[in-house]
C-alpha positions in Angstrom: 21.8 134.9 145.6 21.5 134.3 149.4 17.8 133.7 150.7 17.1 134.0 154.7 13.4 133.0 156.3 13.5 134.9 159.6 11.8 133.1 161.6 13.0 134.8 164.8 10.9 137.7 164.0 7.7 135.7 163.0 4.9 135.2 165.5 5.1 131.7 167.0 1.9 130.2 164.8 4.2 131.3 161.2 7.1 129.1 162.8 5.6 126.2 163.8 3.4 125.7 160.8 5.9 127.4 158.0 9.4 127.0 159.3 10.0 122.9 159.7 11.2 122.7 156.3 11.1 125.8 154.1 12.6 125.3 150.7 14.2 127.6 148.3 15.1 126.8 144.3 16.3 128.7 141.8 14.2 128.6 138.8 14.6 130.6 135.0 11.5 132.3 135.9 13.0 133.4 139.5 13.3 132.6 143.1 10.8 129.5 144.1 10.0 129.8 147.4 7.9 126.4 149.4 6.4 125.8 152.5 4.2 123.6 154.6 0.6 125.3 154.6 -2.6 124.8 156.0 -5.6 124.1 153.3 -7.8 127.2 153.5 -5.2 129.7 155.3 -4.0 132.7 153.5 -0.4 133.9 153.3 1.3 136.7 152.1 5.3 136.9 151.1 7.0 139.8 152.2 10.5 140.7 151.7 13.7 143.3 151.9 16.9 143.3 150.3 19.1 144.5 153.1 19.0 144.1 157.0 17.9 147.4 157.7 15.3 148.0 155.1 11.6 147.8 155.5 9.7 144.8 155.0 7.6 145.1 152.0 4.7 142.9 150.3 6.0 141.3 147.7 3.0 138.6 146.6 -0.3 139.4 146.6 -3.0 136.9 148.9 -1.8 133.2 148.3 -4.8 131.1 149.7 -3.2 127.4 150.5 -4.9 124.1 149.1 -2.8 121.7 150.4 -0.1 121.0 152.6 2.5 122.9 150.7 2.3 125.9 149.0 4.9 127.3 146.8 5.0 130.9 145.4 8.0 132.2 143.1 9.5 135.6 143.0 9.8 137.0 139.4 12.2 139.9 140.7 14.9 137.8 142.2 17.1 138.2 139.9 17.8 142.2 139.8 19.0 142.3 143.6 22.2 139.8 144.5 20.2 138.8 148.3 17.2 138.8 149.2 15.5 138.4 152.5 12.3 137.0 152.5 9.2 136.5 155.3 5.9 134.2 154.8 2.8 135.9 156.6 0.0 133.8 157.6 -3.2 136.2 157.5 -6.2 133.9 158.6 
């Protein structure tokens, strides 16, 4: 499985606070996605399995408390690449 953070398309906050070091492992439970955070912010994972497909929620509210936060993806392993997006909504 082949996991992208597009950055590119994510406002200018997202990048500077999510995408220094963004970390990916696979795990038996699924796809374990990390990144730097902000104590007290709320993000949201979105994702789509091909370039051209909508972006879709894929976690519910993850409300950060601490600098990382890590969130995994229990349906990773039915698609063979995944693209995924972190949201920062507050």
């Amino acid at each position: 499985m082949q996991i992208w953070i597009d950055a590119d398309a994510c406002p200018k906050v997202i990048k500077e606070i999510l995408f220094r070091a963004a970390i990916r492992t696979k795990t038996l439970s699924g796809m374990k996605l990390i990144w730097h955070s902000t104590a007290g912010r709320t993000y949201r994972v979105v994702y789509r399995d091909t370039l051209t497909a909508s972006w879709a929620d894929l976690s519910g509210d993850i409300v950060a408390t601490a600098s990382s936060t890590s969130w995994t993806d229990t349906t990773s392993s039915t698609v063979a690449r995944r693209f995924y997006r972190v949201h920062v909504l507050n």
